[in-house]
Backbone as XML, in Angstrom:
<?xml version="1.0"?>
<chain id="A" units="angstrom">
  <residue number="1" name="UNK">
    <atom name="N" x="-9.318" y="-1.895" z="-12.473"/>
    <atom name="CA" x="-9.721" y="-0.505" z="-12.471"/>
    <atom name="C" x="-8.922" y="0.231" z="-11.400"/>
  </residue>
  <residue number="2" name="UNK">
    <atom name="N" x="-8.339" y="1.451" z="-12.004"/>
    <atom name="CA" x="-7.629" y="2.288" z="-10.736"/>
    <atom name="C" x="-8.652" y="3.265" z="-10.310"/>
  </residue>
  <residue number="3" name="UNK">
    <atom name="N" x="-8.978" y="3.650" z="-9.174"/>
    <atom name="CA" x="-9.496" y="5.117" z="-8.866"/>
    <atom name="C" x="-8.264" y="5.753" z="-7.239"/>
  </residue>
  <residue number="4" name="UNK">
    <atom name="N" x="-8.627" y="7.155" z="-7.270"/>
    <atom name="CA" x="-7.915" y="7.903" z="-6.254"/>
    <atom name="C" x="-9.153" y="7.486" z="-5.175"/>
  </residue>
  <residue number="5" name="UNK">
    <atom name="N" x="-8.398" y="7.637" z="-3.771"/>
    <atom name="CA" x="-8.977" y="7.239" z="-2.174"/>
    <atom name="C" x="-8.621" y="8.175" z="-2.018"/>
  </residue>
  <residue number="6" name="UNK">
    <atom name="N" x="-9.369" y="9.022" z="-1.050"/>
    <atom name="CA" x="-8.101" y="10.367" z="-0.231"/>
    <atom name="C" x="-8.773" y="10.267" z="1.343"/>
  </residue>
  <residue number="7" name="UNK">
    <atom name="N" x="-9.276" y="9.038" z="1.655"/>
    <atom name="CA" x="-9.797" y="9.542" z="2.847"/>
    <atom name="C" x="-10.911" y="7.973" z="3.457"/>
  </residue>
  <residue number="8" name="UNK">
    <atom name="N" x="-10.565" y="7.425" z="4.645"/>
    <atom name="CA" x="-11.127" y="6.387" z="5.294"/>
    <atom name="C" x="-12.102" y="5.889" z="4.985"/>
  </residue>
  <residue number="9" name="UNK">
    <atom name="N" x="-13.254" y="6.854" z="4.912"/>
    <atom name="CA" x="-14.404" y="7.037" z="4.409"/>
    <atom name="C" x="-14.808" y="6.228" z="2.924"/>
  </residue>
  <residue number="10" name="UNK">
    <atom name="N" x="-13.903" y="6.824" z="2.558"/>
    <atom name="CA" x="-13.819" y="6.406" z="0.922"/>
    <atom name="C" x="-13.921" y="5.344" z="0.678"/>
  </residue>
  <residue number="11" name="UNK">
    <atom name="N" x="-12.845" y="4.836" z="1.320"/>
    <atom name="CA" x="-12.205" y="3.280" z="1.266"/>
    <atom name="C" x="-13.140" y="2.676" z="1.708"/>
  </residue>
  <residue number="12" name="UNK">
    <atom name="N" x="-13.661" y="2.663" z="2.904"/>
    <atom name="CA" x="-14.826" y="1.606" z="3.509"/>
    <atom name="C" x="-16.025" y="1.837" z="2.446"/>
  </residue>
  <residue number="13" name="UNK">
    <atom name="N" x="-16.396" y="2.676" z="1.784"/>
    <atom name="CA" x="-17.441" y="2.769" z="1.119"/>
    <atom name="C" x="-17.150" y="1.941" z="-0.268"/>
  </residue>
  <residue number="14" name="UNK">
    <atom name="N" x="-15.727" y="2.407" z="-0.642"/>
    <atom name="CA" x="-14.964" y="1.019" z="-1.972"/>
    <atom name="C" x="-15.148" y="-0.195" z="-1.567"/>
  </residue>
  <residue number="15" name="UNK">
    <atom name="N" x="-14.890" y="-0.452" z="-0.237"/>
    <atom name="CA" x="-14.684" y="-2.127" z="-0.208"/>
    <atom name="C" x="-16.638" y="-2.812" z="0.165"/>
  </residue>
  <residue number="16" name="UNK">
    <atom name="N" x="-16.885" y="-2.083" z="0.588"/>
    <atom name="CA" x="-18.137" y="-2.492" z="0.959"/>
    <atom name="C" x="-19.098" y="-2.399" z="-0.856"/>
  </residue>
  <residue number="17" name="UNK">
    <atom name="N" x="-18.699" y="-1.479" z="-1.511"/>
    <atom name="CA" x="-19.475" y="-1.712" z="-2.969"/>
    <atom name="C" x="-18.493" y="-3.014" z="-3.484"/>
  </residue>
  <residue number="18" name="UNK">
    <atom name="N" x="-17.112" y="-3.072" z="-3.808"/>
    <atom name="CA" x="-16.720" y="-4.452" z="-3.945"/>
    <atom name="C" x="-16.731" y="-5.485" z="-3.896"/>
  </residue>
  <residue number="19" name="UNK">
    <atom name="N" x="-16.976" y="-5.713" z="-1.930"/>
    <atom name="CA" x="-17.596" y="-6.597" z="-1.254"/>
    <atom name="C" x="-19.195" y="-7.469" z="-2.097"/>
  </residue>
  <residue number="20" name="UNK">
    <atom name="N" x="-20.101" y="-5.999" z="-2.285"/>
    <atom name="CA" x="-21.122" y="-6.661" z="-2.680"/>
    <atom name="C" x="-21.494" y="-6.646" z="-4.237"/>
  </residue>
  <residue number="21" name="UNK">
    <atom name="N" x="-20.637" y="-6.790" z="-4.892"/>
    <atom name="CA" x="-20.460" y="-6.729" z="-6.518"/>
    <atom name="C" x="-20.117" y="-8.295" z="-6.616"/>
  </residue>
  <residue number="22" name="UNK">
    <atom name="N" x="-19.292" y="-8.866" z="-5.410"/>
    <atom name="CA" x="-18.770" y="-10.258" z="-5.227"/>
    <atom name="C" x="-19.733" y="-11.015" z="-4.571"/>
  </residue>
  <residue number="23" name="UNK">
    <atom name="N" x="-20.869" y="-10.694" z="-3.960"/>
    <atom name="CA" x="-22.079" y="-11.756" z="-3.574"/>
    <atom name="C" x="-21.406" y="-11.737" z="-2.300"/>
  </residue>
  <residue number="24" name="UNK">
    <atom name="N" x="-21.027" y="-10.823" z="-1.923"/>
    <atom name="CA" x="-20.478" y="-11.473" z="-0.457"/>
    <atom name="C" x="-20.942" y="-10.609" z="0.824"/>
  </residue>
  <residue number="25" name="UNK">
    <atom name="N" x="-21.589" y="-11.182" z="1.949"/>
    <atom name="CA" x="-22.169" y="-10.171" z="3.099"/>
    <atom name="C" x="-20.924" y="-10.252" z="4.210"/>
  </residue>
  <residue number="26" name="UNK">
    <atom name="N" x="-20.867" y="-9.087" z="4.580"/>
    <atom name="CA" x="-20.284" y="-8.836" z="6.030"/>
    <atom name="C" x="-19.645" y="-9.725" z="7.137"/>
  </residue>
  <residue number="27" name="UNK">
    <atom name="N" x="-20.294" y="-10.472" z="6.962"/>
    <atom name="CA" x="-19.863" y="-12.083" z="7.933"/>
    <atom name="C" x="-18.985" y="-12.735" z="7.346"/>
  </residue>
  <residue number="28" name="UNK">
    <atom name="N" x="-19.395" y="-12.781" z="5.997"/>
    <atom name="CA" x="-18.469" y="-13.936" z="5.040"/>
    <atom name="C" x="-16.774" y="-13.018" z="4.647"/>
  </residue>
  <residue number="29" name="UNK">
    <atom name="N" x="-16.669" y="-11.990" z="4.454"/>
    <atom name="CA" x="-16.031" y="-11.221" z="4.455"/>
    <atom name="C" x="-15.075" y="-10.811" z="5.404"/>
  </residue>
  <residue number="30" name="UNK">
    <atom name="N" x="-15.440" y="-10.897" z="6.497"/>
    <atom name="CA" x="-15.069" y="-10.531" z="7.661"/>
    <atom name="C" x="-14.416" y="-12.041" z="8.316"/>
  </residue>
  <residue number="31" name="UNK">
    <atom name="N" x="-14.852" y="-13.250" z="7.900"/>
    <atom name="CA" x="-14.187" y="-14.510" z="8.319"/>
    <atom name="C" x="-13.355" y="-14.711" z="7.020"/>
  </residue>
  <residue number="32" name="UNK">
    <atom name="N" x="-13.058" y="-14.495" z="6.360"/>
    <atom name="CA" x="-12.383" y="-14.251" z="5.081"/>
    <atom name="C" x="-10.669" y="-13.810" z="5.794"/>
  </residue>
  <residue number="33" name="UNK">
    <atom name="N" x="-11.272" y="-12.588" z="6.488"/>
    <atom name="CA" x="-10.520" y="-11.287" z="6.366"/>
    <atom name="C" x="-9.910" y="-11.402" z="7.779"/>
  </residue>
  <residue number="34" name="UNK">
    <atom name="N" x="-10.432" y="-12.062" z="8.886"/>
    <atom name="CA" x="-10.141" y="-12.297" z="10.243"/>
    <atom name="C" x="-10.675" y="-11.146" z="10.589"/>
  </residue>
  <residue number="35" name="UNK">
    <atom name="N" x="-12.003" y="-10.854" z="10.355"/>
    <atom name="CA" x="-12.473" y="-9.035" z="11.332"/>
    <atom name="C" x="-13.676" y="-9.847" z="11.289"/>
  </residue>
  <residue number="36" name="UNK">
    <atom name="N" x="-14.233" y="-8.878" z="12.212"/>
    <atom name="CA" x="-15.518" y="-9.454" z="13.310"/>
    <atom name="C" x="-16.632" y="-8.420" z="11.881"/>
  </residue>
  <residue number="37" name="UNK">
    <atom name="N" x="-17.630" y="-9.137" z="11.653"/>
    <atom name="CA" x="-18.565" y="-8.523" z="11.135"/>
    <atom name="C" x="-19.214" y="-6.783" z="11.563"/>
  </residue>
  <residue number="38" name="UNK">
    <atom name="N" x="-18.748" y="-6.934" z="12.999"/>
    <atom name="CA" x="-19.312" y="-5.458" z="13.295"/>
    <atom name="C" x="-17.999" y="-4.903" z="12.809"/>
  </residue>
  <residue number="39" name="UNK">
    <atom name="N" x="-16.701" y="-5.127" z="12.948"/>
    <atom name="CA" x="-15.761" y="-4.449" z="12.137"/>
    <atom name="C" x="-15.943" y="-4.171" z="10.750"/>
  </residue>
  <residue number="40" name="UNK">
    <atom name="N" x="-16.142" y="-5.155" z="10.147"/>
    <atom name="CA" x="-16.200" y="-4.814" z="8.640"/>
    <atom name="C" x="-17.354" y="-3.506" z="8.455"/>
  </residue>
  <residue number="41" name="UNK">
    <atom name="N" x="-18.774" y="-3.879" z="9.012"/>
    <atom name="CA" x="-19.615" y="-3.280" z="9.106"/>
    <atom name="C" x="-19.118" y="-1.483" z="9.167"/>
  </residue>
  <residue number="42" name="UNK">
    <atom name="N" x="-18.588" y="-1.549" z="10.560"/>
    <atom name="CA" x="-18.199" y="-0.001" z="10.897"/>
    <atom name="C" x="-17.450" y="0.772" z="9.870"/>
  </residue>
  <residue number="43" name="UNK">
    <atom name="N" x="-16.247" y="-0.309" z="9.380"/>
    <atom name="CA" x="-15.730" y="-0.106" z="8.697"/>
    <atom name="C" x="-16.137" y="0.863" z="7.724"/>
  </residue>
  <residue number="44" name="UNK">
    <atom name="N" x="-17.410" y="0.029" z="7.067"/>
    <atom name="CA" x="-17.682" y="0.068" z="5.548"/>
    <atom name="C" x="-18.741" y="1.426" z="5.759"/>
  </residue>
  <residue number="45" name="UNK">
    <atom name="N" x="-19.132" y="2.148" z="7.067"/>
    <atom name="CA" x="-19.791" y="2.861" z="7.151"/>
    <atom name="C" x="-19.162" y="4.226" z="7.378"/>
  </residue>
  <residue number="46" name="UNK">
    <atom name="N" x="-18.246" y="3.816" z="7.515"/>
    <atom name="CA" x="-17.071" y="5.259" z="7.925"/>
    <atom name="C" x="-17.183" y="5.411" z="9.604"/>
  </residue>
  <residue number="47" name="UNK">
    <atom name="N" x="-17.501" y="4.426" z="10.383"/>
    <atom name="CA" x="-17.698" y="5.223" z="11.638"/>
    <atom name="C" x="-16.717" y="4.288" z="12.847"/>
  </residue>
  <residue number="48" name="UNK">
    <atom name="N" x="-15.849" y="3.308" z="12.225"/>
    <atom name="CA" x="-14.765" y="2.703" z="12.491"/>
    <atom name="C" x="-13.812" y="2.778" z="11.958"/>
  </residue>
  <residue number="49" name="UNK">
    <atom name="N" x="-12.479" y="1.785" z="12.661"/>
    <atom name="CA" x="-11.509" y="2.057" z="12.129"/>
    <atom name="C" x="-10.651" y="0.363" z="12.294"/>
  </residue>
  <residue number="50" name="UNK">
    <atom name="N" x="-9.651" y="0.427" z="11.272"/>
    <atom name="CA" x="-9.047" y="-0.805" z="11.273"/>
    <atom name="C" x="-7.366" y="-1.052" z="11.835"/>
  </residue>
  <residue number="51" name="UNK">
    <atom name="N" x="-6.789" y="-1.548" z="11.893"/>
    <atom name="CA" x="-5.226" y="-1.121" z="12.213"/>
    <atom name="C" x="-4.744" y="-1.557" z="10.530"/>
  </residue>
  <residue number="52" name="UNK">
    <atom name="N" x="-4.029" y="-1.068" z="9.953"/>
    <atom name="CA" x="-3.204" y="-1.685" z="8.723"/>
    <atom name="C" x="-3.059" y="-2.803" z="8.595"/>
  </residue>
  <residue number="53" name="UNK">
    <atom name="N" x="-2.904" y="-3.687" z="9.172"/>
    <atom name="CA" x="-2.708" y="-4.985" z="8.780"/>
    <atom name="C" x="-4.254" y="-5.511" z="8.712"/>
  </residue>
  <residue number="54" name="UNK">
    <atom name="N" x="-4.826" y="-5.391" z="9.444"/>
    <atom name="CA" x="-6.262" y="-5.942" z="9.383"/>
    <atom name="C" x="-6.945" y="-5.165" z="8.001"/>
  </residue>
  <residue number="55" name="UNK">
    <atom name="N" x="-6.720" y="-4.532" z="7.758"/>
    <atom name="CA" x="-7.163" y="-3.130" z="6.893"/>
    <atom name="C" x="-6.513" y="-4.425" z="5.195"/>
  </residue>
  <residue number="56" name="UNK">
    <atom name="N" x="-5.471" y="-4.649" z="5.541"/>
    <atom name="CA" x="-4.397" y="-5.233" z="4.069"/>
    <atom name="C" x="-5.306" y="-6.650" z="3.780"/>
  </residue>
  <residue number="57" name="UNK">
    <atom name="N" x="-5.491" y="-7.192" z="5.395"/>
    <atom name="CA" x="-6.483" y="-8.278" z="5.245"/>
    <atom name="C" x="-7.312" y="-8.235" z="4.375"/>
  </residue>
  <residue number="58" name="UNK">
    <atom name="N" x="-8.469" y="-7.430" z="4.638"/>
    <atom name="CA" x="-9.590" y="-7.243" z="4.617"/>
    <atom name="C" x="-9.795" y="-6.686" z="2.609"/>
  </residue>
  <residue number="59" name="UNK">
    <atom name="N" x="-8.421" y="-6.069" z="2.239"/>
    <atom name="CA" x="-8.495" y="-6.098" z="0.622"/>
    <atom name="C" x="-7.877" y="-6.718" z="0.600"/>
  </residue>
  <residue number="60" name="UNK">
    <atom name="N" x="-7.421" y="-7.797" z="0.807"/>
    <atom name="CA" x="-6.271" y="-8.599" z="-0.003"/>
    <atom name="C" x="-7.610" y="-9.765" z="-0.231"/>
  </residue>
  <residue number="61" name="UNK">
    <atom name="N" x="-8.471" y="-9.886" z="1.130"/>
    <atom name="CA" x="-9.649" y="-11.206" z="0.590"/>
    <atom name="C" x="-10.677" y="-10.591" z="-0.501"/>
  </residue>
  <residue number="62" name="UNK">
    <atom name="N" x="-10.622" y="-9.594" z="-0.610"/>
    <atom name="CA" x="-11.735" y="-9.061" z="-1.872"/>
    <atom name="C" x="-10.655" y="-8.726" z="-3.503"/>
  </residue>
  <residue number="63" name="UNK">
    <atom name="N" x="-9.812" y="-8.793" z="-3.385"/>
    <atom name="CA" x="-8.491" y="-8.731" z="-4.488"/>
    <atom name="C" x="-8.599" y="-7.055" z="-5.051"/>
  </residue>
  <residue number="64" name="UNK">
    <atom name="N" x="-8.448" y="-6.923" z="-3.663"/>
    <atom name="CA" x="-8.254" y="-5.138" z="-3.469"/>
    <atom name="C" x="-6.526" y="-4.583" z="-3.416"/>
  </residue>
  <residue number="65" name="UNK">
    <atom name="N" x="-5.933" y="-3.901" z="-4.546"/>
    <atom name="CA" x="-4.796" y="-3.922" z="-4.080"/>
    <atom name="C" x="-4.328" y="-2.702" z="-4.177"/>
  </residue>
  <residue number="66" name="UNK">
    <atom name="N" x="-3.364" y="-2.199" z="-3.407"/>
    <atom name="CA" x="-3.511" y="-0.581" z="-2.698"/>
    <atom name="C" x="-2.142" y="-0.371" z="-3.567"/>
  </residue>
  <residue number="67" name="UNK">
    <atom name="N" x="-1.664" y="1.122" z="-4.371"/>
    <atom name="CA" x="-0.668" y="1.224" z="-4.596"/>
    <atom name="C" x="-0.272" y="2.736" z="-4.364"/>
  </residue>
  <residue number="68" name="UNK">
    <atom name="N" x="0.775" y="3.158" z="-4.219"/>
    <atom name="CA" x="1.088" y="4.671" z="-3.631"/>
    <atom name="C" x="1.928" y="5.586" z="-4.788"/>
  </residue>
  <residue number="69" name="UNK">
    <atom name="N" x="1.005" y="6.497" z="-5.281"/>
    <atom name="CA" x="1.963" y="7.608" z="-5.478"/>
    <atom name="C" x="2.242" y="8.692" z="-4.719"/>
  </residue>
  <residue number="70" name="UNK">
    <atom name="N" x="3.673" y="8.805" z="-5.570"/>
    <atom name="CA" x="4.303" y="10.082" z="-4.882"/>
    <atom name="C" x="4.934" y="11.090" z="-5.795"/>
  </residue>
  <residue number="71" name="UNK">
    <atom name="N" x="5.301" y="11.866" z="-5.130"/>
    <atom name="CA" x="6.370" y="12.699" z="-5.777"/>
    <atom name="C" x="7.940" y="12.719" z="-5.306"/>
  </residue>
  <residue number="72" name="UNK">
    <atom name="N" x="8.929" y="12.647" z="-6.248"/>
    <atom name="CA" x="10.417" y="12.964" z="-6.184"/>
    <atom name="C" x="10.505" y="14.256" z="-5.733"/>
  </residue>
  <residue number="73" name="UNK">
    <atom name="N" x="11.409" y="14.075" z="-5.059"/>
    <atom name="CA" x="12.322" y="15.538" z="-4.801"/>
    <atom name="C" x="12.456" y="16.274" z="-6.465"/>
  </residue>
  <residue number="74" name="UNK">
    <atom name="N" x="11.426" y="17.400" z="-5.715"/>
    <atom name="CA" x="12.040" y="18.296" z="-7.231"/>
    <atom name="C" x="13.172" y="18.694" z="-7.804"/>
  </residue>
  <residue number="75" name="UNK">
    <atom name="N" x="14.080" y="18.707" z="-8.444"/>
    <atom name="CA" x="15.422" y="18.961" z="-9.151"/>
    <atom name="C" x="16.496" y="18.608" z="-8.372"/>
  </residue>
  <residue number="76" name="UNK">
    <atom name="N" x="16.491" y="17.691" z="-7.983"/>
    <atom name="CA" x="17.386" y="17.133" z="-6.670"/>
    <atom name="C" x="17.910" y="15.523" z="-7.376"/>
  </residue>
  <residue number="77" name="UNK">
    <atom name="N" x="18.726" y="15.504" z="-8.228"/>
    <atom name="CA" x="18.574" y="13.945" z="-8.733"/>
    <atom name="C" x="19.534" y="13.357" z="-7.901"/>
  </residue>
  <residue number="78" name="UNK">
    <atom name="N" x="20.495" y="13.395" z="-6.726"/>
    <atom name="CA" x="20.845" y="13.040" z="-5.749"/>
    <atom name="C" x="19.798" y="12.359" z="-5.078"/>
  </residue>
  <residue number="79" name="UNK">
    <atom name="N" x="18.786" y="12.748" z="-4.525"/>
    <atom name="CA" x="17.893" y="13.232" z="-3.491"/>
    <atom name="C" x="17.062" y="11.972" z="-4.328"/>
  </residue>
  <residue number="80" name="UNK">
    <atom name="N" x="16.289" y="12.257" z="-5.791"/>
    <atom name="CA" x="15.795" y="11.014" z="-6.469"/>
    <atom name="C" x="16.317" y="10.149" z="-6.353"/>
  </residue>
  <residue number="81" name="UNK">
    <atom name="N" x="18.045" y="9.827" z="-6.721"/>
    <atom name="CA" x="18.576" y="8.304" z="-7.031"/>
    <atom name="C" x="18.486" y="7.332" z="-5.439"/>
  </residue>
  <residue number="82" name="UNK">
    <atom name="N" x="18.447" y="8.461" z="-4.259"/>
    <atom name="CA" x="18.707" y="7.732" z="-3.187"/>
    <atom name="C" x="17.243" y="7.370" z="-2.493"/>
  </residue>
  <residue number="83" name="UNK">
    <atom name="N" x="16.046" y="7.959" z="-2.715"/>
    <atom name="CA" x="14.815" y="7.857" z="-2.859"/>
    <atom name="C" x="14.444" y="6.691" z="-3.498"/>
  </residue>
  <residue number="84" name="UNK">
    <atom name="N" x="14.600" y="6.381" z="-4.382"/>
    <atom name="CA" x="14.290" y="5.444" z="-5.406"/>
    <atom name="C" x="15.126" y="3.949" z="-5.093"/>
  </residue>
  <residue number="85" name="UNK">
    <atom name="N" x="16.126" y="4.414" z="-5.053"/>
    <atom name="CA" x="17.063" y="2.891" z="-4.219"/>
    <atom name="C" x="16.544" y="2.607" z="-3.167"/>
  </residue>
  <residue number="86" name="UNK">
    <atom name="N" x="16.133" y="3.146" z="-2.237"/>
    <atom name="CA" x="15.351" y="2.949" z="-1.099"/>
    <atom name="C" x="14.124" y="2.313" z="-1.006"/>
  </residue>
  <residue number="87" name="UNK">
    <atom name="N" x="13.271" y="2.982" z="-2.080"/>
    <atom name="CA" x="12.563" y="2.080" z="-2.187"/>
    <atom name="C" x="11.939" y="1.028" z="-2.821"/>
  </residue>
  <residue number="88" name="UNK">
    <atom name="N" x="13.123" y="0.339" z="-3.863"/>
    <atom name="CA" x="13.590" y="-0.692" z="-4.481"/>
    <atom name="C" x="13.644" y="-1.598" z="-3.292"/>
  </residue>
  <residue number="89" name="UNK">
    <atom name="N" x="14.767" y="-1.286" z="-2.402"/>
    <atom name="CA" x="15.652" y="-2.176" z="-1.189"/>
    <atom name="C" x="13.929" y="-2.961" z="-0.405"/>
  </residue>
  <residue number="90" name="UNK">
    <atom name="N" x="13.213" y="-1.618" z="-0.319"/>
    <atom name="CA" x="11.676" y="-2.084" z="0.735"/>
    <atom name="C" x="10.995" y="-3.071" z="-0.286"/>
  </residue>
  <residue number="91" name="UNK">
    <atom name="N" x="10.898" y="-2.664" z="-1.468"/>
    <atom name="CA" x="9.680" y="-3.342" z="-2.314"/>
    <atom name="C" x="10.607" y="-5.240" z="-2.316"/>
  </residue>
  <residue number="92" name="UNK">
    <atom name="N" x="11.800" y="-4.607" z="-2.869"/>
    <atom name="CA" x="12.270" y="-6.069" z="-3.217"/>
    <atom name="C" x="12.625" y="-6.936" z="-2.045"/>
  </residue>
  <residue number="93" name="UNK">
    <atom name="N" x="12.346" y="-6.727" z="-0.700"/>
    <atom name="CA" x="13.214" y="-7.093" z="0.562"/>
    <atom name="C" x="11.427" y="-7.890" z="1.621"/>
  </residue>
  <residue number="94" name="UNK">
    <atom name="N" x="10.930" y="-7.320" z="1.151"/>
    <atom name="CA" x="9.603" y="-7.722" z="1.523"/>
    <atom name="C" x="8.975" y="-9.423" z="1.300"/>
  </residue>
</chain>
């Protein structure tokens, strides 16, 4: 299932309904994920915060997977082709 996030909040409130769609509490999740239960917790309440990598953790153990749109440079197909190679070079170099 895809849905739009636009905001921290969101997300902790996604992973925490995820979380418990999977039988899984806060503790178990959080040793899963390498975050301390009051992390996940705060997290999932909106009133914490994670660094990105702990954050990638923390959906990658619930098979949460984050993807980004964007927009091209409008009428610029210079500006697209070198955009787009770029981020070919990141995706495939990873």
């Amino acid at each position: 299932m895809e849905i739009s996030v636009s905001s921290a909040k969101q997300l902790g409130k996604l992973i925490s309904a995820v979380r418990k769609s999977q039988g899984l509490d806060q503790k178990t999740i959080g040793e899963f994920s390498g975050n301390s239960i009051n992390t996940v917790g705060d997290f999932e309440k909106g009133s914490g915060s994670l660094s990105v990598n702990r954050l990638f953790d923390l959906m990658e153990s619930l098979g949460i997977e984050m993807k980004i749109d964007f927009a091209l440079p409008p009428s610029d197909t210079s500006a697209q082709k070198k955009l787009i190679k770029c981020i070919n070079e990141i995706v495939d170099h990873e």
